[in-house]
Phi, psi and omega in degrees: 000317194243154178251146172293328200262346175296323172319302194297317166320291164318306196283349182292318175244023166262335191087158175285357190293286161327294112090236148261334171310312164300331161325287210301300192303312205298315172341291157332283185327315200278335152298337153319268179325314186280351185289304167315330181278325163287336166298314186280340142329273180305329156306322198273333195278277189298333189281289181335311196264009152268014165273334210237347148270046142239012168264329192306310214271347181284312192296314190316291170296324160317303184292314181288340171298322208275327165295333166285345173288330161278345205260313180326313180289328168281344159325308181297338178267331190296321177278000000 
């Protein structure tokens, strides 16, 4: 289907330069991406355990209001 010589043809008369640039870039181009898909990962990773801390600190927060609401009353008995 593809002739070897058509290749051999191009690189002949484009040269190796051409080439490896296209080499390089595609090279680039695949480290790009994969490099971009472990970013949107790891955003997705931190985004998850910061919902799960704002569930913490939110819970967090319940329990210390209901404890200043006894201690406010033992104070109050205590005085």
């Amino acid at each position: 289907m593809f002739d070897i010589n058509i290749y051999l043809k191009l690189l002949e008369t484009f040269g190796f330069g051409v080439a490896q640039t296209g080499l390089v870039v595609f090279l680039l181009w695949k480290i790009a991406t994969n490099h971009l898909k472990h970013i949107g990962d790891d955003i997705k990773e931190v985004s998850k355990d910061i919902k799960d801390l704002a569930i913490e600190v939110k819970s967090m927060k319940t329990n210390c209001t209901a404890h200043a609401e006894k201690i406010a009353k033992l104070e109050g008995k205590l005085e």
